[in-house]
C-alpha positions as semicolon CSV with decimal commas, in nm:
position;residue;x (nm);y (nm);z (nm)
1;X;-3,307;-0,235;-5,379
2;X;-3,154;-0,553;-5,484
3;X;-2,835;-0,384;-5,663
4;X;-2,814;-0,174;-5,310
5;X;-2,752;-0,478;-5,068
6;X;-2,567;-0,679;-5,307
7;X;-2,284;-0,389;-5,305
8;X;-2,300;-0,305;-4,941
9;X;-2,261;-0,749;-4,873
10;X;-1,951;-0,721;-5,113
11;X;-1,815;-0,448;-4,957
12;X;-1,826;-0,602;-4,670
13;X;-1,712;-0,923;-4,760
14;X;-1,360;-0,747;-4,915
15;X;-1,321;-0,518;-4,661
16;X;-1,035;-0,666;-4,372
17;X;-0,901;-0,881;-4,654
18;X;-0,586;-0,689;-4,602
19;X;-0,407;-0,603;-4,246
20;X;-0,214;-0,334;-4,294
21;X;0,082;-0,346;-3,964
22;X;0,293;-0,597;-3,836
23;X;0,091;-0,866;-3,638
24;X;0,169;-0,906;-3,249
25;X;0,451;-1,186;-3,149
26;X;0,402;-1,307;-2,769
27;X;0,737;-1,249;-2,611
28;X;0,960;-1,558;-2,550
29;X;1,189;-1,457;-2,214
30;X;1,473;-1,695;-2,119
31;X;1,396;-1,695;-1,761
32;X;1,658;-1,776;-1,459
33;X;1,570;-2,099;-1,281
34;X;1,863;-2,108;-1,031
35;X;1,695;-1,913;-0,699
36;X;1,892;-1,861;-0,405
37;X;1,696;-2,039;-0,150
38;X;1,816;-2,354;0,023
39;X;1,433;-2,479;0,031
40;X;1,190;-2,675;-0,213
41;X;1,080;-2,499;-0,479
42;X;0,714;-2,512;-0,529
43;X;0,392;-2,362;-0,633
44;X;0,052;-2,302;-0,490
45;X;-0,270;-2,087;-0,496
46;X;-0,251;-1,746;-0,335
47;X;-0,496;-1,583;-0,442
48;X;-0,572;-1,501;-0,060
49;X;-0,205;-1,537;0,068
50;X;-0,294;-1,308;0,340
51;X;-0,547;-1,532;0,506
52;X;-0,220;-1,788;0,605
53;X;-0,128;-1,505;0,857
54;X;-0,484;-1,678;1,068
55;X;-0,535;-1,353;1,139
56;X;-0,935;-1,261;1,123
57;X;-0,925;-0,917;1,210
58;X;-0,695;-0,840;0,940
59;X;-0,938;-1,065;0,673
60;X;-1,200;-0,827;0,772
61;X;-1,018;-0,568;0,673
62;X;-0,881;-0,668;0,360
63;X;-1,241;-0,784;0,274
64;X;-1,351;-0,414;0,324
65;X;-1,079;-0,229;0,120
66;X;-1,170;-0,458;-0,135
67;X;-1,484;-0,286;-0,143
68;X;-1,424;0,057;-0,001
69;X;-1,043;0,185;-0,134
70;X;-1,067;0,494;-0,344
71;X;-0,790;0,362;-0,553
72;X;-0,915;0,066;-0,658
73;X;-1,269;0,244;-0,712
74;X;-1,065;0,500;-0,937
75;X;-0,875;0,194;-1,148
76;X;-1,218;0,042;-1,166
77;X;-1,383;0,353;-1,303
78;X;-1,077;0,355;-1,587
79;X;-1,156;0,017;-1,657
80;X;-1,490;0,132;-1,739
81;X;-1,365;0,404;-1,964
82;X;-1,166;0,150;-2,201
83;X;-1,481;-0,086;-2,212
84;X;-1,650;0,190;-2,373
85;X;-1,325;0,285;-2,622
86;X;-1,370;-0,043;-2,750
87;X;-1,733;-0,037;-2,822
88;X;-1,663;0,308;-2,974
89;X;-1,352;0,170;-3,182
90;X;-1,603;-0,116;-3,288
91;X;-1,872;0,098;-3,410
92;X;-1,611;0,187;-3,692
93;X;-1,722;-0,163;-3,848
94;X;-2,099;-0,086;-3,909
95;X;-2,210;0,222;-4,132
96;X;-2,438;0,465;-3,939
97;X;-2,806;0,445;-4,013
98;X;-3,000;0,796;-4,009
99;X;-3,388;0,846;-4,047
100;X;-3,519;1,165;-4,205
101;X;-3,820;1,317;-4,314
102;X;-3,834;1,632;-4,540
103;X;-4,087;1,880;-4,711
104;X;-4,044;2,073;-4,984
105;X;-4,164;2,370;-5,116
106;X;-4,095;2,570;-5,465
107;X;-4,224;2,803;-5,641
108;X;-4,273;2,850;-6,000
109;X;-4,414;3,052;-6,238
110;X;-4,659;3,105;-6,007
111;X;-4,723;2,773;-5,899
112;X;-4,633;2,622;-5,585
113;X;-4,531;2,251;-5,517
114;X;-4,505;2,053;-5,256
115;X;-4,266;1,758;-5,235
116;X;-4,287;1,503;-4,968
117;X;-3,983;1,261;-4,834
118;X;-3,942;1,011;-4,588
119;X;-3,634;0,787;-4,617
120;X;-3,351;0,605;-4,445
121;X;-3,015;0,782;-4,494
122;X;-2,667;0,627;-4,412
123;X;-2,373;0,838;-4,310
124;X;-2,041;0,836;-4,507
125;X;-1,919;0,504;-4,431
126;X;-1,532;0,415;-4,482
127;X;-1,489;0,048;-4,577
128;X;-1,227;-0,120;-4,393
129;X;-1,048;-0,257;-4,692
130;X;-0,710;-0,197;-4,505
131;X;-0,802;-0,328;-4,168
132;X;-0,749;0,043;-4,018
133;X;-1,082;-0,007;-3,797
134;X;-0,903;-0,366;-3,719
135;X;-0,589;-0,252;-3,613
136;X;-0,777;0,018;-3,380
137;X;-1,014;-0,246;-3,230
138;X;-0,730;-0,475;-3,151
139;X;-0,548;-0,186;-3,029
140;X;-0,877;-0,105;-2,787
141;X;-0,917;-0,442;-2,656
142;X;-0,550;-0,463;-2,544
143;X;-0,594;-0,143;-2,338
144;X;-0,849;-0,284;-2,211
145;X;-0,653;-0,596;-2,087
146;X;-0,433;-0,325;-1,981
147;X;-0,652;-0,178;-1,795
148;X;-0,801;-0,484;-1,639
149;X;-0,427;-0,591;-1,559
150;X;-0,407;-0,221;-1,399
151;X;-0,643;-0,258;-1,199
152;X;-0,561;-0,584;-1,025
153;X;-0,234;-0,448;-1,006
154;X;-0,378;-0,167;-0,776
155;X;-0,580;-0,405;-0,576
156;X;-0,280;-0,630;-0,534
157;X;-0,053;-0,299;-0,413
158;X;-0,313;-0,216;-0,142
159;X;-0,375;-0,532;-0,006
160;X;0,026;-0,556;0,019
161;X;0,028;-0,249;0,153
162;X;-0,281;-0,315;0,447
163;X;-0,119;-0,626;0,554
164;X;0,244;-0,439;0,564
165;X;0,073;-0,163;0,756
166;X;-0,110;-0,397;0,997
167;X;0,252;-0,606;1,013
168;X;0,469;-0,302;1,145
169;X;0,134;-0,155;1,389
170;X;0,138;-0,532;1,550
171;X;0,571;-0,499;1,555
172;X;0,503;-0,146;1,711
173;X;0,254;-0,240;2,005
174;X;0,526;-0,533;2,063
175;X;0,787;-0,306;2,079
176;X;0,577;-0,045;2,282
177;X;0,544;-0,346;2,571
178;X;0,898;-0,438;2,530
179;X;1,011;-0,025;2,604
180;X;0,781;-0,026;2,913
181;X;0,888;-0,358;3,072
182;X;1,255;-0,205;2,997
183;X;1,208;0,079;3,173
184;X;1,015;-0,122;3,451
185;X;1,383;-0,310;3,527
186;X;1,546;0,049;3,512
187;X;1,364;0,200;3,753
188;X;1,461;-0,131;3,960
189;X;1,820;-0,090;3,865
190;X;1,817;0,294;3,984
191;X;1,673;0,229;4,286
192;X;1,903;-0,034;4,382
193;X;2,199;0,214;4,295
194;X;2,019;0,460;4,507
195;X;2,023;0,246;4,785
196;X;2,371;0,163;4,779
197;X;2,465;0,517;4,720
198;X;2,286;0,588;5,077
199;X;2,433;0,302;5,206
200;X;2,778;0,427;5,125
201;X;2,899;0,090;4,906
202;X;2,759;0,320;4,578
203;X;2,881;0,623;4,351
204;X;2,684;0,902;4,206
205;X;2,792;0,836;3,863
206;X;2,638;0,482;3,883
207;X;2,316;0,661;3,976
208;X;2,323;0,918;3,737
209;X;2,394;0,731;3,429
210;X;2,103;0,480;3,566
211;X;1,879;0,812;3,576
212;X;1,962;0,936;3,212
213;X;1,923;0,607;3,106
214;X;1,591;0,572;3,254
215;X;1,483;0,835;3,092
216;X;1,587;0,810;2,749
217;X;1,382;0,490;2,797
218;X;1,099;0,660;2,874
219;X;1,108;0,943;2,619
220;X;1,072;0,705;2,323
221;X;0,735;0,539;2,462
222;X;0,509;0,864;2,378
223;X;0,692;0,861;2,071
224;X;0,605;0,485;1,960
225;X;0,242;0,531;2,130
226;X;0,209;0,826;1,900
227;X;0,316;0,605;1,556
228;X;0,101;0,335;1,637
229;X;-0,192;0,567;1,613
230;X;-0,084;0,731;1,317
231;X;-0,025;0,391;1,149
232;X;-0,382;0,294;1,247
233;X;-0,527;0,606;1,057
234;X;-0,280;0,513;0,780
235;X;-0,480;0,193;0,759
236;X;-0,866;0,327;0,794
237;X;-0,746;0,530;0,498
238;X;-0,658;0,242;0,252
239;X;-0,964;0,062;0,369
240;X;-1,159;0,361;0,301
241;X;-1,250;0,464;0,629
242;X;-1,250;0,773;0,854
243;X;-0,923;0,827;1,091
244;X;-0,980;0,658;1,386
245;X;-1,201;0,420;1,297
246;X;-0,959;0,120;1,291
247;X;-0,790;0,008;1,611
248;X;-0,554;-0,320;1,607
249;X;-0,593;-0,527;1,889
250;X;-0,257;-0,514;2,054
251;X;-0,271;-0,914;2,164
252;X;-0,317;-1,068;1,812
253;X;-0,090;-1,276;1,729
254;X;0,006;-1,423;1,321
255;X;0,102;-1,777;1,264
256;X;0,475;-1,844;1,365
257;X;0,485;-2,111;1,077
258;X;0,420;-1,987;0,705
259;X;0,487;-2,174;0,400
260;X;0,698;-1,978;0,194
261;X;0,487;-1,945;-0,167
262;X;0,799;-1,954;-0,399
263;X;0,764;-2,070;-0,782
264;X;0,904;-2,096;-1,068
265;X;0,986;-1,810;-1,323
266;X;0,684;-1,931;-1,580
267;X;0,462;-1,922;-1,288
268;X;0,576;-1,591;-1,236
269;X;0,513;-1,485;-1,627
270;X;0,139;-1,617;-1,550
271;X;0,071;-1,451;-1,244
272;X;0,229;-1,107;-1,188
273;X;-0,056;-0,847;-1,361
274;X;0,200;-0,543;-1,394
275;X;0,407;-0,760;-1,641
276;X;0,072;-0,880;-1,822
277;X;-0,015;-0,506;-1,838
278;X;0,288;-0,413;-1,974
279;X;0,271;-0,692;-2,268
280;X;-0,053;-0,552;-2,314
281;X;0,013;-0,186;-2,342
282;X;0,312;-0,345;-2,596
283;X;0,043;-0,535;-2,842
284;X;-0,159;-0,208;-2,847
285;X;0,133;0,043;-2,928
286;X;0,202;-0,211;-3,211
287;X;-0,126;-0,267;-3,387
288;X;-0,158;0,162;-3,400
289;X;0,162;0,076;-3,669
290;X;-0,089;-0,068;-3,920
291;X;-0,350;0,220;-3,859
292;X;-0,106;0,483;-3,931
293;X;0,066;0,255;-4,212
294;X;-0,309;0,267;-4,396
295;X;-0,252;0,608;-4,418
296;X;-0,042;0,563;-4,761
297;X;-0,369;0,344;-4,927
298;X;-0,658;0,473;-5,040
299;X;-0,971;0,477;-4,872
300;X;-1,298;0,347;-5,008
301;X;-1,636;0,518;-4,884
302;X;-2,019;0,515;-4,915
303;X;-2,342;0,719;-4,871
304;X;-2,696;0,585;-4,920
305;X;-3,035;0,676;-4,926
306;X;-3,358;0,465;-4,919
307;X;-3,660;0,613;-4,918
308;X;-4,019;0,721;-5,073
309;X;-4,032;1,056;-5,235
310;X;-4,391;1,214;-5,357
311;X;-4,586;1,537;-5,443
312;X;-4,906;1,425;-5,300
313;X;-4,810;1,291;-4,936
314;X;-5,151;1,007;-4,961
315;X;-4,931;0,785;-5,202
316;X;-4,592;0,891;-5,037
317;X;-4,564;0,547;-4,906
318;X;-4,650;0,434;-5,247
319;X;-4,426;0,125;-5,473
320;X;-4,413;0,407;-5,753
321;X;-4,287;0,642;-5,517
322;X;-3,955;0,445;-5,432
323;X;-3,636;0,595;-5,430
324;X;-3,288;0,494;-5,390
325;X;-2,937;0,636;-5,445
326;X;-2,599;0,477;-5,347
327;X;-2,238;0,717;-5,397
328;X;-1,924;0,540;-5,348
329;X;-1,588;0,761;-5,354
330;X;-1,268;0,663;-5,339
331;X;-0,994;0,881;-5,139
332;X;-0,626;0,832;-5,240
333;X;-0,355;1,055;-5,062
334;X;-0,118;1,234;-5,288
335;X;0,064;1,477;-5,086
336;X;0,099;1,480;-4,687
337;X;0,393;1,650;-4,681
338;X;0,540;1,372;-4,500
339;X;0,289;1,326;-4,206
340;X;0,221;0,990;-4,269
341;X;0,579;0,870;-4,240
342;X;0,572;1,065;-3,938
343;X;0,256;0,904;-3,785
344;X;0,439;0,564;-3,893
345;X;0,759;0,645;-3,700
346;X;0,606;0,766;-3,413
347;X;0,369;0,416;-3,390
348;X;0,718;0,229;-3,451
349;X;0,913;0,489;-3,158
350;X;0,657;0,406;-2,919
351;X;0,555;0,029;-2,996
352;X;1,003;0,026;-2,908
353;X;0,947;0,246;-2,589
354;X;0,641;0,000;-2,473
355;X;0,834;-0,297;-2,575
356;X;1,132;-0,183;-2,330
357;X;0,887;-0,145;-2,031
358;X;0,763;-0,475;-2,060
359;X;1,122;-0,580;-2,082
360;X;1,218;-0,371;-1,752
361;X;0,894;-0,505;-1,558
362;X;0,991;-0,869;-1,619
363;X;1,374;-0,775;-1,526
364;X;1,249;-0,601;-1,191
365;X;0,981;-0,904;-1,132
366;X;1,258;-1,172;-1,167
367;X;1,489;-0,955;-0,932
368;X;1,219;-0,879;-0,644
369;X;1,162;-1,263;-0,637
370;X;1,528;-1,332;-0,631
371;X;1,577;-1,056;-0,311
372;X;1,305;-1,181;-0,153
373;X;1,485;-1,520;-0,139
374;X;1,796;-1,418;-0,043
375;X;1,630;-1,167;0,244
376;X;1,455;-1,484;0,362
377;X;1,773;-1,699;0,394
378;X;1,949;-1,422;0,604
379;X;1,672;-1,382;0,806
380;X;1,650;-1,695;0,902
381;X;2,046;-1,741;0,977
382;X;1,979;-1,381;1,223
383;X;1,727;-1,588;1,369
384;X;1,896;-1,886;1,492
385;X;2,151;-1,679;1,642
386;X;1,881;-1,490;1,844
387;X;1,717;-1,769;1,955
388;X;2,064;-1,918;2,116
389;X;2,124;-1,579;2,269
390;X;1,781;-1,566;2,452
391;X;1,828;-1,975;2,624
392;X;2,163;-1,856;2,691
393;X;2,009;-1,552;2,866
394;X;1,693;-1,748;3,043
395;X;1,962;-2,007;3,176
396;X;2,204;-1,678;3,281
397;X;1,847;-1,541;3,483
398;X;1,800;-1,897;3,615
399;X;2,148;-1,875;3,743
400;X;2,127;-1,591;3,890
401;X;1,791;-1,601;4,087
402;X;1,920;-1,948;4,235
403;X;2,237;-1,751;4,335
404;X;2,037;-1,479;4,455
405;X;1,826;-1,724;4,665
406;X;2,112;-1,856;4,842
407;X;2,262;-1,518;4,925
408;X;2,580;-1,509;4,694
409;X;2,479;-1,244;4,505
410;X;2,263;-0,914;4,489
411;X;1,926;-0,871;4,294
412;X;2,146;-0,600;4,064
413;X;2,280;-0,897;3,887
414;X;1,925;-1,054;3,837
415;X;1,777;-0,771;3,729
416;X;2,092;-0,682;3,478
417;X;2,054;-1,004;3,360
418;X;1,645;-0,971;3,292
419;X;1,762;-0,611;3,127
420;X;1,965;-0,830;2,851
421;X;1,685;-1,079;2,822
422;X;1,453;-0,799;2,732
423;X;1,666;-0,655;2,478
424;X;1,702;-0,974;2,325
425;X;1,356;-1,001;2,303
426;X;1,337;-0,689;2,127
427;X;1,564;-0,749;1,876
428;X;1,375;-1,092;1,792
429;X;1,077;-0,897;1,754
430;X;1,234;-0,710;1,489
431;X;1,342;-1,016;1,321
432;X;0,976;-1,139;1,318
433;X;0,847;-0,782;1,177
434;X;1,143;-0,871;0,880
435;X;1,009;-1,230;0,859
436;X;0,661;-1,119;0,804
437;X;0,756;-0,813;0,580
438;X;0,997;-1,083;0,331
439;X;0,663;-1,314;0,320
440;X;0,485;-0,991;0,232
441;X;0,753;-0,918;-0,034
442;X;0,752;-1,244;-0,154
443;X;0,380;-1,298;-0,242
444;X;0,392;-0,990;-0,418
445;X;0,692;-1,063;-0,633
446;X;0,493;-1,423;-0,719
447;X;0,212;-1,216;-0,794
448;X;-0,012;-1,343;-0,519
449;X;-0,340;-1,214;-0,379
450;X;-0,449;-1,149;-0,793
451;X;-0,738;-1,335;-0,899
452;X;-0,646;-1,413;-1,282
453;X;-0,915;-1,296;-1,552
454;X;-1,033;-1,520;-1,786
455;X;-0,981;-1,344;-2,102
456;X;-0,801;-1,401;-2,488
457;X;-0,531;-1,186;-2,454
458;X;-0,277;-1,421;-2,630
């Protein structure tokens, strides 16, 4: 009993001595620090970026699809499945303990016997002399980091994409109001050019390119009524809801002033979970180098039995009736015809592929923040010049109603000018849908909205 758990403590104790594989090397990235923006760079918490919108309805929402998207259900669920890899990959470290129980019966020379057995049996149990089971376990727990990292990516994407959706439904009702109170003036304008036309100071082309126009107006308002429902069921769908179920209320309003969340490229490294992922997917191609490199050593195995053995099944339990039997075996592979070069290359091909990913992640990272940036510049430049357009317009209206008042000119010319005004107003409302959109972008790029996990995966 004594000679069975010294050899099982020493093969223990010797077994992970040696790590077979090349041992993971963080990355080290020379990262740009010269970002086009013209404003202070600094860095804050976002983990709820979207709540600076002061939008409550939409924080409701995000707070549901938190809980209710399918997709990040499903990523969760994965996440799950690589827990349990790992405690199946760490199970390789412990032999496997079996109890039996046997009779026997034989028969000779006319005599029957009966032999009784009760015992504790252990499985064929490959020490880890190599670190094989080490290199797998490592290789576990970094798809599970990869996983984790997956799955916040996911979260991250949908949240983007709620508020996005939300964004361009709010832009749409906007827009929706702006085509009606267009088409309001128009039918103004045509009267007016009716009017005249009756009053014989007008011309039938005047009135008919007034009527077309009038109506193109009004043929894209069932069109942008019908988009802003089918964005709505667009959103009950990524906050896991039934169509129909989520209406935006067309007089909310998001805050005019945001504070821009830019950082620096190492706070980029820290935060963004698709490039995390991607250096975790890298460490576990690598460490399945060293489990197909141990397949050139030899392997050292076990199988043990301790137990109580007896013909008369009273004294089975008996000190006399004490058994024991321990069978190492050694494995060394001669011929593989080549397979485990193979298994080594294709470890080495694929540790290069995952290597390159992470690579292309961090170059696409470093150039979403960097469009972002220069997106936010221009549309900021577009609008300054929209805002001088529409005083220029409200002092042309002002104008014009005082000159209208005192009889030196028509209401055409007021209404013209209101028809301009409106326009304008509709092209800064697309210039606020852009502003919100490149904020969007932005706090995606920086990697904001994930909630870091606390985890040793350096």
């Amino acid at each position: 009993m004594k000679k069975i758990a010294f050899l099982i403590i020493t093969l223990f104790l010797v077994s992970g001595c040696t790590v077979v594989g090349p041992d993971f090397s963080p990355p080290h990235t020379d990262t740009p620090i010269d970002w086009q923006t013209d404003e202070d760079i600094f860095v804050e918490n976002m983990d709820r970026w979207w709540e600076k919108l002061g939008d409550k309805n939409l924080n409701l929402l995000v707070e549901k699809a938190i809980k209710q998207n399918k997709n990040i259900m499903i990523a969760a669920a994965q996440n799950e499945g690589f827990m349990a890899k790992l405690g199946v990959a760490n199970a390789s470290f412990f032999p496997q303990i079996n109890a039996e129980g046997t009779t026997t019966k034989e028969k000779s020379s006319n005599a029957i016997s009966t032999t009784y057995g009760v015992g504790l049996g252990m499985s064929q149990f490959e020490i880890d002399f190599w670190g094989k089971y080490k290199r797998a376990s490592e290789s576990a727990k970094a798809m599970l980091l990869a996983s984790r990292y997956n799955r916040e990516l996911v979260r991250s994407s949908t949240i983007t994409n709620i508020v996005s959706t939300y964004n361009t439904i709010l832009t749409a009702q906007k827009l929706l109001k702006n085509a009606k109170d267009n088409y309001l003036l128009l039918e103004e304008i045509t009267s007016i050019f009716k009017t005249k036309l009756e009053q014989g100071v007008g011309s039938n082309s005047d009135v008919l390119q007034s009527e077309a126009l009038l109506e193109q107006t009004y043929s894209d308002i069932p069109a942008r009524e019908a988009k802003i429902s089918t964005l709505e069921n667009a959103l009950a769908f990524l906050v896991g809801e039934a169509p129909g179920s989520v209406k935006v209320t067309e007089s909310t309003q998001w805050s005019k002033d945001i504070e821009v969340p830019a950082g620096i490229p190492s706070e980029l490294l820290e935060r963004r979970p698709d490039i995390l992922s991607a250096e975790a997917s890298w460490r576990a191609t690598n460490a399945t180098i060293g489990i197909a490199e141990s397949g050139y050593f030899p392997s050292f195995s076990l199988t043990g039995l301790l137990g109580f053995q007896s013909t008369e099944l009273s004294s089975l339990l008996n000190g006399s009736s004490q058994i024991w039997q321990v069978t190492p075996a050694v494995s060394l592979p001669i011929f593989t015809a080549g397979r485990t070069k193979s298994e080594i290359n294709l470890a080495k091909a694929q540790t290069k592929e995952a290597k390159t990913q992470y690579e292309q992640t961090l170059l696409r990272a470093f150039g979403e923040v960097d469009n972002a940036l220069r997106d936010r510049k221009s549309i900021k430049m577009s609008r300054k010049y929209l805002e001088n357009a529409q005083e220029k317009y409200k002092l042309a209206e002002k104008m014009s109603l005082f000159e209208y008042d005192n009889g030196k000119t028509g209401y055409l010319s007021v209404l013209l000018v209101r028809q301009s005004l409106v326009s304008n107003e509709s092209h800064m409302i697309v210039n606020d849908d852009s502003k919100y959109l490149n904020f969007i972008a932005l706090c995606k790029a920086l990697g904001g909205g994930w909630e870091r996990f606390k985890t040793d995966s350096k």
